[in-house]
N, C-alpha and C positions, 0 to 999 in steps of 0.2 A: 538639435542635431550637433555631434561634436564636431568641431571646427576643423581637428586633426582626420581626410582623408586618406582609405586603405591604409589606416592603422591595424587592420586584423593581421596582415602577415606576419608585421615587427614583433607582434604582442605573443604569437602562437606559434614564433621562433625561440622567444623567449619563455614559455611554455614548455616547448621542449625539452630545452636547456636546465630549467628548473624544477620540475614535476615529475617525479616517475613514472615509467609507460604502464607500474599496473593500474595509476589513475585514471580510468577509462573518460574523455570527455564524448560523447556520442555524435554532434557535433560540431566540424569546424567552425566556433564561431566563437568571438569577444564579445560581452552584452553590456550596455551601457547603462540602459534604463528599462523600466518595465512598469505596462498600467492596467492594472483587469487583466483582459485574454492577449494582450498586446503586449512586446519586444520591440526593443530597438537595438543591433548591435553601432562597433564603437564608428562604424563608417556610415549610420543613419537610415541602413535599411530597415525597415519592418516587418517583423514576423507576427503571425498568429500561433500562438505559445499553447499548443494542444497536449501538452507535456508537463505543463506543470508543476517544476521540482519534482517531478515522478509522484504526483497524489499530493502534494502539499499543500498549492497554493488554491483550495477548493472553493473560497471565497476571493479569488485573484489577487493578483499584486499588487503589492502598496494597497490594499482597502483601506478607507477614510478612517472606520473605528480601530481600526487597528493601529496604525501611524499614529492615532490620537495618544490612543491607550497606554502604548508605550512612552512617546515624547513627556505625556504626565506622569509618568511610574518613573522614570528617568531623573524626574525631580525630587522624589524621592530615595530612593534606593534601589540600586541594580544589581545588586549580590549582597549576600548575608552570609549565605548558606545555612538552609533550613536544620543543619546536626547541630548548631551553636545557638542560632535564636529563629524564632519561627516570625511570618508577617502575614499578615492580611491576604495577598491574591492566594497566596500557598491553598490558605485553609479554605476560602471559601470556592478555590477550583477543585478543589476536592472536594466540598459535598457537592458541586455542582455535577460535576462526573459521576459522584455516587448514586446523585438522584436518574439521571439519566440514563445508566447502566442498572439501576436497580430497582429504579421505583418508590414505593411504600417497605422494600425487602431493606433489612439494614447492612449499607456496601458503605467499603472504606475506598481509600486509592494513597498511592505511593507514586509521587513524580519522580521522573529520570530524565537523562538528556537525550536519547536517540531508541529508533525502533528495537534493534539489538539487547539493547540495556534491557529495555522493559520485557522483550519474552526469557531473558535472562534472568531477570528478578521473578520473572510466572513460575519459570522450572525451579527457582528457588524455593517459594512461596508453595508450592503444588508437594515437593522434597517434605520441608519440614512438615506441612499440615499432615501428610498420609506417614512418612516415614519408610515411604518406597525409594526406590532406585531408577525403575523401568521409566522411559516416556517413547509415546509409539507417535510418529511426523508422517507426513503423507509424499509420494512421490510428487517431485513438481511443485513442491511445499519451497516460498524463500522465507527464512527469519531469519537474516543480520549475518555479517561482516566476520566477527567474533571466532574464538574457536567454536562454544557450544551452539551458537548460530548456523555457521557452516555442518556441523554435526546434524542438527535439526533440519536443515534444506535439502532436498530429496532431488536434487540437480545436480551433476558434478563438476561443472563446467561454467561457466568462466568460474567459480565458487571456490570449490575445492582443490583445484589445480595440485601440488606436490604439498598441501601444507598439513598432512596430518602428523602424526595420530590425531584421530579426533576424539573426541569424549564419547568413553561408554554407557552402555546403556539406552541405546538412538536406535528404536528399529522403525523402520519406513512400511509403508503400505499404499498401496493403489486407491488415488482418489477419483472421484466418478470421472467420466470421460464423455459423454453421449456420440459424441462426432468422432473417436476412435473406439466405439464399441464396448464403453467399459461402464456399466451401468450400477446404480443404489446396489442392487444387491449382489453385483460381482463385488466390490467395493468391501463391503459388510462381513462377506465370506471370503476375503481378503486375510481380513483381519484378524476374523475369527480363527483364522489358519496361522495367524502371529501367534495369539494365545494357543494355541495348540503345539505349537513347532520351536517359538522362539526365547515367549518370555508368559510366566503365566498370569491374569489378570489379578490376582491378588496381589503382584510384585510390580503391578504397574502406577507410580504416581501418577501420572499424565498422558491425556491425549489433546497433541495442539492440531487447529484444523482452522484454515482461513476458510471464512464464509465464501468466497471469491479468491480464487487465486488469484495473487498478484502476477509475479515475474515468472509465475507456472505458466501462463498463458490465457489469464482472465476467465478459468473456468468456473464456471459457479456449481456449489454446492445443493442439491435438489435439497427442497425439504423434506424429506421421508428419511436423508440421509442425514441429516443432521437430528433429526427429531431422535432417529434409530441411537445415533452417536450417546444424545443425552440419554438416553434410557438405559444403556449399554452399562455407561459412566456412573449412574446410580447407580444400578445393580451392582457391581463390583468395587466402590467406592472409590472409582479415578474421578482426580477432579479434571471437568471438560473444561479447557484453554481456547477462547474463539481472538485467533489474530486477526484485531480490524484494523490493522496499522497504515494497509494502504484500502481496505474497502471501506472501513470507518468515518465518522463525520461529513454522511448525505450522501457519501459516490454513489453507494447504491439504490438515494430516494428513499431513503430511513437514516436515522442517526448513524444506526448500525448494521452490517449484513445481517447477523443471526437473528434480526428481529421478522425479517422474512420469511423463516422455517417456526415464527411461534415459541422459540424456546427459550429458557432463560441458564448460562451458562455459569461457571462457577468464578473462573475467572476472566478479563477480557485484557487485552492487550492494544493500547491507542500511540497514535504519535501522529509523521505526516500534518496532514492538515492541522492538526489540532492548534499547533500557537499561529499560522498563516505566517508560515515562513521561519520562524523562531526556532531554537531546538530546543523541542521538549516532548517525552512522555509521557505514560502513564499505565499501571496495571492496576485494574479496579476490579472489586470484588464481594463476595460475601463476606462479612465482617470474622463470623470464626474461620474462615479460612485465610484470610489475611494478615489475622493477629497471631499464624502458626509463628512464624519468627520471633525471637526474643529481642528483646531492643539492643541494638548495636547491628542487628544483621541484614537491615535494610538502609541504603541512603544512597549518596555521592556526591560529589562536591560541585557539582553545577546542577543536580536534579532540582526542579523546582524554580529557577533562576527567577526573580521576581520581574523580572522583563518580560520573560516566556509566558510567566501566570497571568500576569496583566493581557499578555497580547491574547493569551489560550480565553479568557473572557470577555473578551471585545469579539474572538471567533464566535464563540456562544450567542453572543447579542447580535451578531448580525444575521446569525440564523433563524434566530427566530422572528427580529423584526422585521427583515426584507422576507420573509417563507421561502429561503433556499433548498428544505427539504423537493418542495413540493415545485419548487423552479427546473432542481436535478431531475425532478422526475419526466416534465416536459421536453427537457432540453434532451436526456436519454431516447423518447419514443421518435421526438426527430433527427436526430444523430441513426438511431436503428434503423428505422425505413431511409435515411439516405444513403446509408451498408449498404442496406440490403437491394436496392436498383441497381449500386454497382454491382455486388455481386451478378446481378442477370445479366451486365453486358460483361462480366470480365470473370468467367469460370475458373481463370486461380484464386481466384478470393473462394477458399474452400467451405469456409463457415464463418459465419457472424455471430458474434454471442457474447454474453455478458448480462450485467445488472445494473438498473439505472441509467444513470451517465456513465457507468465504466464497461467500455464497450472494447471490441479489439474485433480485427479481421487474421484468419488463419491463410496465410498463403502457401502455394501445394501447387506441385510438378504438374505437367500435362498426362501420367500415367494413369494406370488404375486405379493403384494401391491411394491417388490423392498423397504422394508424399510431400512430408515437409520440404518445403522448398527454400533457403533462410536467405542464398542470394537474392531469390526475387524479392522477398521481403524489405532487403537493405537495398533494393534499386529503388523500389517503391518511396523507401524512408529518404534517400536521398534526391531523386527528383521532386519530391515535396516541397524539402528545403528550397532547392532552388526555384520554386515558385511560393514560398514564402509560406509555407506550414512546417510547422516542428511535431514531429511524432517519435516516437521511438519504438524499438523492438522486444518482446519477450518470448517465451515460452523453453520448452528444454532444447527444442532445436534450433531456439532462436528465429523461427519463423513467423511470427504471429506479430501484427502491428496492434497497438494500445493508442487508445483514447482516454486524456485525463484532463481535458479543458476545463476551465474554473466554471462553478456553478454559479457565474455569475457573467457567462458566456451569453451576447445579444443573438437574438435570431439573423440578424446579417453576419455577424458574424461567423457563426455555425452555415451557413448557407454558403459562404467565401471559401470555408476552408472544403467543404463537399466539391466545389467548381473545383479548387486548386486540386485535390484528388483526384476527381476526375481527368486532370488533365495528366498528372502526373502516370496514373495506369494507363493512359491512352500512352504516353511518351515510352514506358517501359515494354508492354504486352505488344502494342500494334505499330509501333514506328519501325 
């Protein structure tokens, strides 16, 4: 514990002071240290960190192989940059990813530093191979910070706020809904009303689509609507983009979402989890479509950081040697049935839903219509806190609570944080 008591105010003045307000901290709190599914901020309280860097830390904080991996990579070399001279973790996390995203199919991969980047380098990557313009993004869709990021995220809010123009050639469409009524094939004839109305499929490079919406509101993608997607994408020669950046690496109880719907995508988009805390990504893919680019048009000058690759392979190993896939998927069915009892005593929890371990509750008024409700959501989120669970909020209206606990979360633990819930909607709905 830090010696220094009610240190968060001085620190979170000085925050203020230094930090731009569009840096959103979600929040109030200074963190000191961090282990597994556990926090401590700088005045020695403990949290249960249900939050986890928003999808990063999916094998938790500070894990043993990772700390390891790094400290000995450290010994060696911690930047080169892979445009000047290549090393070791670069290449072989690259066929690791290959193998992983493609099997026995021959995939390459290109590391970058942040989610952003890598759907940045897809629509690059998607550009040169077809030699289209078009790329069609989904409502409630988030990919990255960025201009063409913000272009591609189908939310206008906190996101887009006054920053355009944004990049042409960005048409949006309606992704499934089931709990607002918006089904596989409203979706499909959505779409098909893009190519009809706005841009024609033969002028479309890309269609990007997260298996799981992240900061859309944790919606998952049916497989009939994905499977449609890839069929779609053949036919017409787009190449399919599946963003697993935040459902990727076990949240969902598979490596990857789209492995879910049976299909095999052209190219894929990773980050988050992947170095367990480090920044790094990755776009992995078919080989001839990868190799669209001519050399010089893919790089950057932290992509690949041989820290990141080290740590991004000690993630790998500890998946497979502890079976975290198969952990995420246990720890998802009782995280769901524990939703879902709240839901019966507490009727604004509107829907429960998700995949896996990535689970969220929709919160919604007392009315008919179930409207989104995004205060009660952030009452929720903050009486949490102050019984010691960190959660945070998505969707477009900002109402829907998200679960991202490491898949390396104990059953008491997961148990603590349902009691603190519970107690927290008790303190909000019925006090």
């Amino acid at each position: 514990m830090n010696s220094k008591l009610n240190d968060t105010p001085r620190l979170l003045q000085q925050r203020e002071q230094s930090v731009p307000r569009g840096v959103l901290t979600a929040h109030p709190l200074v963190i000191d240290r961090a282990q597994g599914s556990q926090l401590w901020d700088v005045d020695g309280k403990r949290y249960l960190d249900f939050v986890g860097g928003i999808g990063v830390l999916n094998i938790g904080h500070n894990h043993p192989k990772m700390v390891e991996a790094v400290q000995a990579q450290l010994t060696k070399i911690s930047h080169a940059c892979f445009q000047v001279v290549a090393y070791p973790p670069y290449i072989e996390l690259a066929q690791r990813l290959s193998t992983l995203v493609g099997g026995d199919v021959p995939h390459k991969a290109a590391l970058f530093t942040s989610g952003a980047e890598a759907v940045e380098n897809a629509i690059k990557i998607a550009r040169g191979h077809t030699n289209r313009p078009g790329v069609i993004a989904f409502r409630g869709g988030f990919h990255g910070r960025t201009l063409l990021g913000c272009s591609l995220t189908g939310m206008s809010q906190p996101y887009k706020q006054n920053f355009g123009p944004f990049a042409p050639e960005i048409f949006h469409t309606p992704y499934p809904n089931p709990y607002r009524g918006i089904s596989s094939a409203d979706a499909l004839a959505a779409l098909q009303d893009v190519f009809a109305t706005q841009i024609a499929a033969d002028r479309v490079a890309a269609i990007i689509v997260e298996p799981v919406q992240g900061d859309g509101g944790f919606l998952t993608a049916p497989p009939e609507f994905l499977q449609a997607l890839r069929a779609l994408t053949e036919q017409h020669g787009i190449v399919l983009i599946l963003d697993e950046i935040q459902a990727g690496f076990g949240r969902t109880g598979r490596w990857f979402g789209f492995q879910h719907a049976g299909i095999q995508p052209d190219l894929v988009t990773v980050a988050k989890s992947l170095a367990g805390g480090l920044p790094l990504s990755a776009v992995v893919g078919r080989s001839e479509i990868m190799d669209a680019p001519t050399p010089g048009g893919l790089g950057g000058t932290y992509g690949g950081n041989a820290l990141a690759c080290a740590a991004a392979l000690a993630v790998i190993d500890a998946f497979e040697h502890e079976h975290l896939l198969a952990r995420g998927e246990q720890l998802g069915v009782r995280l769901r049935a524990g939703l879902q009892v709240l839901q019966q005593s507490y009727p604004r929890i509107g829907d429960v839903r998700g995949q896996g371990f990535m689970l969220a509750m929709e919160m919604v008024s007392g009315d008919a219509d179930a409207s989104p409700d995004a205060a009660l959501a952030q009452q929720v989120i903050d009486a949490a806190r102050e019984g010691g669970l960190l959660v945070i909020k998505c969707g477009v209206h900002r109402n829907v609570v998200r679960f991202l606990a490491p898949l390396t979360t104990t059953d008491v633990e997961l148990d603590e944080a349902l009691v603190i819930l519970d107690r927290a909607l008790a303190r909000v709905l019925i006090a």
